[in-house]
C-alpha positions in Angstrom: 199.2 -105.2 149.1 196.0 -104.6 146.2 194.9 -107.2 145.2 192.7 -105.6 142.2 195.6 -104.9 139.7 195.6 -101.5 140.6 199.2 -99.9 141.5 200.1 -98.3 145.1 203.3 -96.1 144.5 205.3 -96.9 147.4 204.9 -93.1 148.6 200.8 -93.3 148.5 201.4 -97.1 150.3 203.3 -95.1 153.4 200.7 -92.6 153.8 197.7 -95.6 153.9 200.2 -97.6 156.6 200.1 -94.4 158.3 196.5 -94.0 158.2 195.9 -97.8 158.8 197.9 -97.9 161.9 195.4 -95.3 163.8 192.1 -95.5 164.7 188.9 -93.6 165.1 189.7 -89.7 166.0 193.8 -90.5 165.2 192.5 -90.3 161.8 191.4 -87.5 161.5 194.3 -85.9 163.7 196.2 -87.0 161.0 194.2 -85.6 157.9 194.7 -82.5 159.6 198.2 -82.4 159.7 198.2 -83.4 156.3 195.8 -80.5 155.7 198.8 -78.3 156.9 201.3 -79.5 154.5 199.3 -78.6 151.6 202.1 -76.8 149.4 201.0 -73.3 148.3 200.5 -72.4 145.2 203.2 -71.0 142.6 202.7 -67.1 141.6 201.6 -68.2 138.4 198.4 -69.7 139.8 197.0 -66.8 141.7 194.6 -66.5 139.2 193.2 -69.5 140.3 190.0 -69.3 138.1 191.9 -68.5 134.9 194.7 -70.8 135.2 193.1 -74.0 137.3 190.7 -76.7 137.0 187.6 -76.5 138.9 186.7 -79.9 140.8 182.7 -79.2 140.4 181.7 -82.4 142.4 183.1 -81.3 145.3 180.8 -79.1 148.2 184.5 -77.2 148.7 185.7 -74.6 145.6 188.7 -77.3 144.9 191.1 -75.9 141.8 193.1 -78.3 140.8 196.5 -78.0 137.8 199.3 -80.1 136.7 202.1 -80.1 134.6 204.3 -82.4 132.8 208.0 -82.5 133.8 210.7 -84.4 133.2 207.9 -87.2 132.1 206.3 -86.8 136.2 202.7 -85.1 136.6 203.4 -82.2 139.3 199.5 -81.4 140.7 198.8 -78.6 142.1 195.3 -78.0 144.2 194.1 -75.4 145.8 191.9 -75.9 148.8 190.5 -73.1 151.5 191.5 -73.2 155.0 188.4 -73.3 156.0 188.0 -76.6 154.9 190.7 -78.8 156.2 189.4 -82.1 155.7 189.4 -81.7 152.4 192.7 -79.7 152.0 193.8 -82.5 154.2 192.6 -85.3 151.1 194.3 -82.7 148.8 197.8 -82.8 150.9 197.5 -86.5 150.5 196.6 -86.9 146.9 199.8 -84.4 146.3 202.2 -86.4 147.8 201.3 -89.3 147.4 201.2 -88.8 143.6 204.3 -86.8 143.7 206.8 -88.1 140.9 204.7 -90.6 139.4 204.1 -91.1 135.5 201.1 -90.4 134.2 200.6 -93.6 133.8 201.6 -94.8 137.0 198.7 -91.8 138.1 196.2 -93.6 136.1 196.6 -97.4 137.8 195.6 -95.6 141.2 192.9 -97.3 142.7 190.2 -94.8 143.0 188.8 -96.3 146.6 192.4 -96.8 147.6 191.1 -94.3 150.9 189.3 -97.5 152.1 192.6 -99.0 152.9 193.1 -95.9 155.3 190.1 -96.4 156.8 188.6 -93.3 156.0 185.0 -94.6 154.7 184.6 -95.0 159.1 185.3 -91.3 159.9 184.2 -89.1 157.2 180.5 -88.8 156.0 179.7 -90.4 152.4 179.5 -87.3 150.6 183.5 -86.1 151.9 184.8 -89.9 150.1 182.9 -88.6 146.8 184.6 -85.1 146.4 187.5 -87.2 147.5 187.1 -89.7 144.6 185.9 -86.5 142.1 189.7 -85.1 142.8 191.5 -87.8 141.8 189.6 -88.8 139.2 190.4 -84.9 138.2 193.8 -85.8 138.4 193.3 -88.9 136.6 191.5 -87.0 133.4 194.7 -84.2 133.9 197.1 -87.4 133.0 195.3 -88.9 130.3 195.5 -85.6 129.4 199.0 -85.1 129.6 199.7 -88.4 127.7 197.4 -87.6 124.6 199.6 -84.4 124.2 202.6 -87.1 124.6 
């Protein structure tokens, strides 16, 4: 499916088919949805600002925390409501990523949201805070791997 030698896990590839098979406004009807199925956040989180990441680039306050277990990154991302696009992007990047090594994280292609089709429906500056949260998640798993 990529050509560039970058890895799509199979649950990340079902989400760009998903994406791929709709068109102009169906695309976005379906970033909301995702926006909706952004898990919340576990108790110990609540103190976002203490216990998360900030994703700077991004116009949205994006927190963003993972964890190592069982060998899998687990990310957790906080997004506001007000700002379902993004939450939407957030919902993706979770499952997508869910279950993966970190370095099966770190062979994600970071424009693999052109494959969905994205880059036609949201403005320039949405795909960059986009590409600033994985790359976030990216760092998080190099992290991860350097504490082995």
């Amino acid at each position: 499916m990529d050509h560039s030698g970058n890895h799509i896990p199979p649950s990340l590839g079902e989400i760009i088919e998903d994406f791929q098979w709709s068109e102009g406004r169906e695309k976005l009807e379906l970033l909301l949805q995702y926006a909706e199925e952004l898990p919340p956040l576990p108790e110990r989180f609540k103190d976002k600002a203490k216990a998360m990441e900030p994703v700077e680039e991004c116009m949205t306050p994006v927190f963003l925390q993972s964890e190592l277990q069982d060998g899998k990154v687990v990310f957790f991302i906080d997004v506001p409501p007000s700002s379902p696009t993004v939450r939407g992007f957030a919902s993706i990047l979770v499952k997508g990523l869910e279950g993966l090594s970190p370095e099966e994280v770190l062979k994600v292609p970071v424009d693999f949201f052109e494959q969905m089709g994205l880059d036609k429906v949201l403005t320039h500056q949405r795909l960059n805070g986009m590409s600033a949260i994985l790359a976030h998640m990216k760092a998080q798993s190099t992290r991860h791997l350097e504490r082995g």
